[in-house]
C-alpha positions as CSV (number, residue, x, y, z in Angstrom):
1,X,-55.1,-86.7,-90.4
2,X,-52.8,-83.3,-89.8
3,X,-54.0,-82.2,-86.4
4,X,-53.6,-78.0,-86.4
5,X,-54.1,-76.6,-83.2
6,X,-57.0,-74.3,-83.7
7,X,-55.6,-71.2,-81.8
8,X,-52.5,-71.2,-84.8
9,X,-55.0,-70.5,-87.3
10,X,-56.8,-68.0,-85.0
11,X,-54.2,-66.1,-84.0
12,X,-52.4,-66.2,-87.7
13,X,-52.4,-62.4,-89.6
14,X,-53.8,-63.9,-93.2
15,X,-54.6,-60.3,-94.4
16,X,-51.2,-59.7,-94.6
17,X,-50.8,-63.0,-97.0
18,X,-54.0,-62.1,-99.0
19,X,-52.4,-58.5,-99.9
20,X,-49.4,-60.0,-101.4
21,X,-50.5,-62.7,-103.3
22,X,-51.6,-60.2,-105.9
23,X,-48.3,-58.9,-106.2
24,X,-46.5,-62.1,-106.1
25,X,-48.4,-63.0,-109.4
26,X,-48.9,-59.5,-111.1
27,X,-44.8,-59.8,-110.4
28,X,-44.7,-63.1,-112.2
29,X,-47.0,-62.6,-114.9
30,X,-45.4,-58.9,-116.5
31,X,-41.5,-60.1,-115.6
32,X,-42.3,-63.0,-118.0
33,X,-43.5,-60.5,-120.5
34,X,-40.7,-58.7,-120.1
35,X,-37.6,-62.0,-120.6
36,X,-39.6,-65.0,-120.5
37,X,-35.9,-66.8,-118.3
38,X,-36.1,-64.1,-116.1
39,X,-39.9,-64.5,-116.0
40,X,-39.1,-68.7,-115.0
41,X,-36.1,-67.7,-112.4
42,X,-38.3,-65.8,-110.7
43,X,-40.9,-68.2,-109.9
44,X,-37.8,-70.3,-108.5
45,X,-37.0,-67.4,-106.2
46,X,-40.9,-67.3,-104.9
47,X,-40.7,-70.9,-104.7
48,X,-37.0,-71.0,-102.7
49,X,-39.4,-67.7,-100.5
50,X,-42.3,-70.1,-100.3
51,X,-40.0,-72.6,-98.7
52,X,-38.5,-70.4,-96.2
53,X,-41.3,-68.6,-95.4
54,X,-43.1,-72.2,-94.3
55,X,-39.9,-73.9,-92.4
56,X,-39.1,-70.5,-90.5
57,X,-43.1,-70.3,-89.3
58,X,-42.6,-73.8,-88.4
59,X,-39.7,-73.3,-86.3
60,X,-39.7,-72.8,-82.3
61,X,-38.7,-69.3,-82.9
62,X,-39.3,-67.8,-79.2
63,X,-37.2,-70.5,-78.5
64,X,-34.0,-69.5,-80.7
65,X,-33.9,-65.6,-79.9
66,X,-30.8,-66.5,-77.8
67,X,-29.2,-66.8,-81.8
68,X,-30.6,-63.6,-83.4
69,X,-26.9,-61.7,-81.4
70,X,-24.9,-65.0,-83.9
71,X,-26.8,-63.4,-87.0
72,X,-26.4,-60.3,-86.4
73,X,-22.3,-60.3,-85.5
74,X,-22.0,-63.0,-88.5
75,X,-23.1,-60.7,-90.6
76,X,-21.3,-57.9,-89.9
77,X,-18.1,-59.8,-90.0
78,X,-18.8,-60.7,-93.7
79,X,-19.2,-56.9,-94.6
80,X,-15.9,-56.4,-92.7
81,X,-15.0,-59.7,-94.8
82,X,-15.6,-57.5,-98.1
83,X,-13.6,-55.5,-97.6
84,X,-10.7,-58.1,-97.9
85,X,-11.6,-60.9,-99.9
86,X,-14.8,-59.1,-101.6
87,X,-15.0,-59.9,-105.2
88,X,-15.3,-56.0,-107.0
89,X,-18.4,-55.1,-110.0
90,X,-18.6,-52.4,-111.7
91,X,-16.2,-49.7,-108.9
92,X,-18.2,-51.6,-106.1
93,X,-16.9,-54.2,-103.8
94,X,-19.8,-55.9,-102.1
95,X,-19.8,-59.7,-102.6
96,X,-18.3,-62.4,-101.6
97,X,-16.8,-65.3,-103.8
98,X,-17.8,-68.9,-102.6
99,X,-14.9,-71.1,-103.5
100,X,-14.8,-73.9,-106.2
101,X,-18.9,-73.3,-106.5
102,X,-18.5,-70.3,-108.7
103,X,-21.3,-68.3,-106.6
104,X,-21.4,-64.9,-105.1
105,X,-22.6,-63.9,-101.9
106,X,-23.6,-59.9,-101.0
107,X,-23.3,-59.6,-97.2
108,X,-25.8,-56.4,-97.4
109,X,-28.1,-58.4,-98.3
110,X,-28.1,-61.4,-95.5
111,X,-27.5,-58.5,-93.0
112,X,-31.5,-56.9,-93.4
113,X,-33.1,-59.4,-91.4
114,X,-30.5,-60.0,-88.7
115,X,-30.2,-56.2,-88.8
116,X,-34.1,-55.9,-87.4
117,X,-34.0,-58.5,-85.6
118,X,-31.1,-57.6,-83.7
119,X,-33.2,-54.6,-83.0
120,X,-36.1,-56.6,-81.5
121,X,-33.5,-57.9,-79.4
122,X,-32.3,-54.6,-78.2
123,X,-35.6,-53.3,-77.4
124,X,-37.3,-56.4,-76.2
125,X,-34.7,-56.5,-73.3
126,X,-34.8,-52.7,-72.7
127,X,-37.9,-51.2,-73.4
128,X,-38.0,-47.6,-73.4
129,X,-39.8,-45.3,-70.8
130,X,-43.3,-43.5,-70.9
131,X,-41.5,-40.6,-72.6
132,X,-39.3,-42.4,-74.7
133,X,-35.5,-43.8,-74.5
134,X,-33.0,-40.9,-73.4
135,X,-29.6,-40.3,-75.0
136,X,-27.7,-43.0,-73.0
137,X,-29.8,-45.7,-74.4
138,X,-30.3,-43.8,-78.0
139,X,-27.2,-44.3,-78.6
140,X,-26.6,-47.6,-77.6
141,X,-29.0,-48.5,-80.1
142,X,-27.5,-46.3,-82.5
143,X,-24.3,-48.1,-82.5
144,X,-26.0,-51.4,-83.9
145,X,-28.0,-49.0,-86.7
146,X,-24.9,-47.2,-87.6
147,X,-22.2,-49.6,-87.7
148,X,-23.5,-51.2,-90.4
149,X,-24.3,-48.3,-92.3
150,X,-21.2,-47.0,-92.7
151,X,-19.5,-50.6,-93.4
152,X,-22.0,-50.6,-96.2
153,X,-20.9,-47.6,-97.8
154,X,-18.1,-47.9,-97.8
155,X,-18.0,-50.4,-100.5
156,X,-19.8,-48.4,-101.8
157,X,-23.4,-49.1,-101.7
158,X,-25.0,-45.8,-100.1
159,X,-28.7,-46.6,-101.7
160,X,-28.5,-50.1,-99.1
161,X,-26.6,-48.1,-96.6
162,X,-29.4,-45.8,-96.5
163,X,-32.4,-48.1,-96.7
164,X,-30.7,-49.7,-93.4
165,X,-30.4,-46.1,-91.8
166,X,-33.7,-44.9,-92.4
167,X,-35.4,-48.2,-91.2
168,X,-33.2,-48.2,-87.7
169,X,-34.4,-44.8,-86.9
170,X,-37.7,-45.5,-88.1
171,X,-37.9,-48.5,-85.8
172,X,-36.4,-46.2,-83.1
173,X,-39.3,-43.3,-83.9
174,X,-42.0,-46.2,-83.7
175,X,-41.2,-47.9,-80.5
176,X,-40.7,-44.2,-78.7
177,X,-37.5,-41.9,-77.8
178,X,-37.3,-38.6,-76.5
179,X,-38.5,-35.4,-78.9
180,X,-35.5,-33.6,-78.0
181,X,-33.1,-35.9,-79.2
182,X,-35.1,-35.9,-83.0
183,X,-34.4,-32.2,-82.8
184,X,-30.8,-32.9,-82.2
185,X,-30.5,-35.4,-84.6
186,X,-32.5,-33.6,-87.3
187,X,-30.8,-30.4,-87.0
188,X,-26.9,-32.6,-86.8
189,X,-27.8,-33.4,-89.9
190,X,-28.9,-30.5,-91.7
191,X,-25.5,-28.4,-90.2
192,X,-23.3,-31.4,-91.9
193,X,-24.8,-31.8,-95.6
194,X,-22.1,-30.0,-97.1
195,X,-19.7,-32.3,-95.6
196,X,-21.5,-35.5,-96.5
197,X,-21.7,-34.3,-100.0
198,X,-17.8,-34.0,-100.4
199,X,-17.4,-37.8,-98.9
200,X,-19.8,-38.8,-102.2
201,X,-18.1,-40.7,-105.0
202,X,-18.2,-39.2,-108.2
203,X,-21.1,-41.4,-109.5
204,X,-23.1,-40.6,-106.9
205,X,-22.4,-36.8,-107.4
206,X,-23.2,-37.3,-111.1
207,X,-26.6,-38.7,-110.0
208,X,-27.5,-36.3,-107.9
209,X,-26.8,-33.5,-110.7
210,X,-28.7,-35.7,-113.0
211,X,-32.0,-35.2,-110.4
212,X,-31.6,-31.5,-110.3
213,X,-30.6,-30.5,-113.6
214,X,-33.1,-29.5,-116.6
215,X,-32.7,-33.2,-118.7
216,X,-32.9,-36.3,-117.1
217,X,-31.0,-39.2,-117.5
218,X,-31.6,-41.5,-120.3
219,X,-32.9,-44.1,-117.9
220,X,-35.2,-41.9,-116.3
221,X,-35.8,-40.0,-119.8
222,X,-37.1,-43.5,-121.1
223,X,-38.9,-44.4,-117.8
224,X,-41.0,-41.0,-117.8
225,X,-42.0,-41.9,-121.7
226,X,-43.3,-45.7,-120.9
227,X,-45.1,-43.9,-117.4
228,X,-46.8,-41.6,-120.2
229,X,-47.3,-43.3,-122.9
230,X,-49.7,-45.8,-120.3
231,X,-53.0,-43.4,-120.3
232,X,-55.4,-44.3,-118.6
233,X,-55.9,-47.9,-118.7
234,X,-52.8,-48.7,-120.2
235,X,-51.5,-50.6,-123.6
236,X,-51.2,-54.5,-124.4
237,X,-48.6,-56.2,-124.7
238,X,-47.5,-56.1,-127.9
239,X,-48.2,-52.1,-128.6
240,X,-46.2,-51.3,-125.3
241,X,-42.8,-50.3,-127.2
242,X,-40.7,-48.6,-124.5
243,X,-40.6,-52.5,-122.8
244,X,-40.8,-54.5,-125.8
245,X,-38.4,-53.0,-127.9
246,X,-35.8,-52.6,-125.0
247,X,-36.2,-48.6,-124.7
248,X,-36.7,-49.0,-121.0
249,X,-33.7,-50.4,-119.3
250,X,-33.2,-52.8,-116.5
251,X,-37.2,-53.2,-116.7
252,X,-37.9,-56.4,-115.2
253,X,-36.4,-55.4,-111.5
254,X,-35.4,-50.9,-110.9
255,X,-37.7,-49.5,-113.8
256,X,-40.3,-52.7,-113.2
257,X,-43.1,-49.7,-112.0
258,X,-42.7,-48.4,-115.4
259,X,-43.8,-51.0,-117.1
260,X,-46.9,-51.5,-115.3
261,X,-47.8,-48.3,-115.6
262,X,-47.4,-48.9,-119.4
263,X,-49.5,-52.1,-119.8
264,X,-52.1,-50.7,-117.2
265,X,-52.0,-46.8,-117.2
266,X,-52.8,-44.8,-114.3
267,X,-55.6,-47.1,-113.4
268,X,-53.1,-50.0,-113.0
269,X,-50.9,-47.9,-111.1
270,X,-53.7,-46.7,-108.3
271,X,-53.9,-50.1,-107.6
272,X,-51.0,-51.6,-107.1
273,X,-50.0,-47.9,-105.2
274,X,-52.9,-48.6,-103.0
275,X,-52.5,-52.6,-102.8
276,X,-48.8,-51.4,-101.0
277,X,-50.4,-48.6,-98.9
278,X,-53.3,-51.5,-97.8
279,X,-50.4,-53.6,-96.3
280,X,-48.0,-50.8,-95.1
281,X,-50.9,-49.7,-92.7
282,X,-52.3,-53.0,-92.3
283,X,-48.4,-54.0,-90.7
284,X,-48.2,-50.5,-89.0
285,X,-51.5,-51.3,-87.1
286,X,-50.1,-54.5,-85.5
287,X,-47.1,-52.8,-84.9
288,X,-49.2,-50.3,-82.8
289,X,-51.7,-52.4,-81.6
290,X,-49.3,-55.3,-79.5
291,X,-47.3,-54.2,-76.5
292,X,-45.1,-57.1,-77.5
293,X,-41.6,-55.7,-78.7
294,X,-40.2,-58.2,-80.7
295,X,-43.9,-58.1,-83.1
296,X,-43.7,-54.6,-82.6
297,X,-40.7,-54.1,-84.2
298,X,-40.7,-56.7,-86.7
299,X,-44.3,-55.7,-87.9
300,X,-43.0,-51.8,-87.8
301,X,-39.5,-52.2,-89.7
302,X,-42.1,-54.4,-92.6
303,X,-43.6,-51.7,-92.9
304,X,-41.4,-49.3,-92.9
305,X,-39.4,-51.3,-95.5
306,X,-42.4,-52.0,-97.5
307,X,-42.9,-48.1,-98.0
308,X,-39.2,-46.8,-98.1
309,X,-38.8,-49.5,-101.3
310,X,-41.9,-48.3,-103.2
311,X,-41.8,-44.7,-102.2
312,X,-38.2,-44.4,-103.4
313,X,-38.5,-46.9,-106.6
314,X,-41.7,-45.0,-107.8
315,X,-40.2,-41.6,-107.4
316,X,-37.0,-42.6,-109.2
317,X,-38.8,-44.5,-111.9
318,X,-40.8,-40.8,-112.4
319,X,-38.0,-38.3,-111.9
320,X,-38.5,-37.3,-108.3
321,X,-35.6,-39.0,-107.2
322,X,-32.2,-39.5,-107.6
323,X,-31.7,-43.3,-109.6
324,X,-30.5,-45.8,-106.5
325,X,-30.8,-49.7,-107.1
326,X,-33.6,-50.0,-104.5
327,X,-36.1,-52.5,-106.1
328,X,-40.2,-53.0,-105.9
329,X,-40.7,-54.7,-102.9
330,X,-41.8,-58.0,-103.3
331,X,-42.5,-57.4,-107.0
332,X,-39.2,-56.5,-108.4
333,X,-37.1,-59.4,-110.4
334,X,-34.2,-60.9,-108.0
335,X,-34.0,-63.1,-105.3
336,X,-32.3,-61.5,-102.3
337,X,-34.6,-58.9,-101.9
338,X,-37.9,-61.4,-101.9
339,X,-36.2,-64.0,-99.6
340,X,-35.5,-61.1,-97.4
341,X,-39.0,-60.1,-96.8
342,X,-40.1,-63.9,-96.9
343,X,-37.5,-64.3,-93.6
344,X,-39.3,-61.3,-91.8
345,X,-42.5,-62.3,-92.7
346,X,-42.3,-65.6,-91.5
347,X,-40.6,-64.5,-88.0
348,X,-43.7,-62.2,-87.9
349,X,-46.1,-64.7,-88.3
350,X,-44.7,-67.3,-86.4
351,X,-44.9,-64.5,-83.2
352,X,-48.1,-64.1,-83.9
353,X,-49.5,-67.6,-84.7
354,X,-47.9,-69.0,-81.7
355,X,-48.3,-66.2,-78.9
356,X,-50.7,-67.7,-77.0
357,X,-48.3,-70.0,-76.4
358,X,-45.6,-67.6,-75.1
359,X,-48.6,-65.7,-73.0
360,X,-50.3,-68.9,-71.7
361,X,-48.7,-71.7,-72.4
362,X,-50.4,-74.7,-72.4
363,X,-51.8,-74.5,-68.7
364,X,-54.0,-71.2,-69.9
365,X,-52.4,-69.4,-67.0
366,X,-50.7,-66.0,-68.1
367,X,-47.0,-66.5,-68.3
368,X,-44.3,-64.7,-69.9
369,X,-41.3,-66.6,-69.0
């Protein structure tokens, strides 16, 4: 008989897992409306998450922290890698070719767990002050959140670049710096718009005058029709046109939101909106709640993920945004993106489950060693 140590299950977070099993099979479900392969793929891609998610929480991970500084450099040495050997889509250059297997590898995408992680490290070892880190140690940690960023877009991949930039500084707001240096950083920022505007690549340009002008753009245009066309409690299958009929582009995985909002109207959307908001507070709260650093800022950058995904793809998806390949979280089609959180989730949980350990041991005398 499988003997589970009892504290495991008492010390596991299961609200977090009972919040996205809905959207893991809402996910499913309209994505095999949408292109029944695409539908199949991605239940490999939850299975390949399921997989991870249960060997990584399995895993002495307290024990292997010493590794997170390997997978963090590794994967900043691919994205310097790109730049070489990267194999070039569409104007971009952000994978990787694999040799004689044919598959492609996007460093960006391998670097968002490392990329928190490496944090955790940071601030685990050098916790900040009462009143928050001051400049010297701001910018040490700034040079892991920037470096990155700008190796990302270069290639160029600013939506990524961006997601990565926001969630460092997010991470940085959450565990505690100095107010002053926010002011700083806020009004730096503000003075040099005009120059980070010129540095923009044409398409990028083009998509920000697409936001602000009068018309949208036909992929927003199309979007805004299948958000309206939803009502109230939305259309089925068949008599949803924008999706069926192929009106709505790239609908399975940017303009996904869309289409719920079609087959489910505005009812639908409240709760899948408030499903999101459920777990982004639900992951804030532990972040707040533990004086550990390492769950602090892995539950924090979750959830600060978890909202700069769906606040961004819902606002493009109705106009309100600039179009940026950022998917759904966790509901999206593609397998990158749901590994990703799968990874950070599991690190999470295994913290969790398997503190007692790391504060007791297995005398019951409080240890941290």
């Amino acid at each position: 008989m499988l003997n589970i140590d009892r504290r495991i299950l008492a010390h596991f977070d299961f609200i977090t897992v009972i919040l996205l099993i809905p959207l893991v099979f809402m996910s499913g479900w309209l994505i095999y409306e949408i292109h029944p392969t695409l539908g199949q793929k991605h239940m490999v891609y939850v299975s390949v998450g399921i997989g991870v998610f249960i060997t990584l929480f399995l895993l002495p991970i307290r024990k292997l922290l010493w590794m997170i500084p390997i997978a963090y450099w590794g994967s900043i040495l691919l994205l310097i890698a790109v730049e070489f050997v990267g194999h070039s889509r569409l104007g971009a250059k952000r994978w990787i070719e694999i040799p004689f297997i044919h598959f492609t590898l996007q460093p960006s995408e391998l670097l968002k767990p490392a990329f928190v992680l490496m944090l955790a490290y940071l601030i685990s070892r050098n916790p900040p002050p009462r009143d928050g880190y001051g400049l010297k140690a701001f910018a040490k940690i700034s040079f892991f959140i920037l470096m990155p960023f700008f190796l990302i877009a270069k290639e160029p991949d600013l939506g990524t670049a961006s997601v990565l930039v926001l969630l460092g500084f997010g991470i940085l707001f959450i565990v505690g710096v100095h107010w002053k240096i926010w002011v700083g950083l806020i009004t730096a920022f503000i003075i040099s718009l005009p120059l980070i505007y010129t540095q923009l690549h044409d398409y990028q340009k083009q998509r920000l005058t697409d936001f602000v002008s009068e018309k949208p753009s036909y992929h927003v245009e199309q979007s805004i029709i299948a958000v309206g066309s939803g009502g109230f409690f939305g259309k089925q299958k068949e008599d949803a046109t924008q999706t069926q009929m192929k009106f709505l582009p790239i609908a399975s995985s940017d303009f996904i939101f869309a289409y719920v909002v079609e087959r489910f109207g505005f009812f639908g959307a409240f709760l899948l909106i408030t499903l999101y908001a459920a777990l982004i507070i639900h992951l804030m709260m532990i972040a707040f709640w533990t004086e550990d650093y390492y769950i602090k800022v892995v539950a924090g950058g979750l959830s600060l993920l978890f909202f700069i995904y769906m606040a961004v793809n819902i606002a493009m998806t109705i106009g309100f945004a600039p179009v940026v390949g950022v998917p759904l979280p966790m509901f999206s089609y593609g397998g990158s993106s749901f590994v990703n959180f799968m990874v950070l989730l599991a690190v999470m949980e295994n913290l969790l489950a398997y503190r007692f350990r790391y504060l007791y041991g297995d005398t019951g005398k409080k240890s941290f060693v």
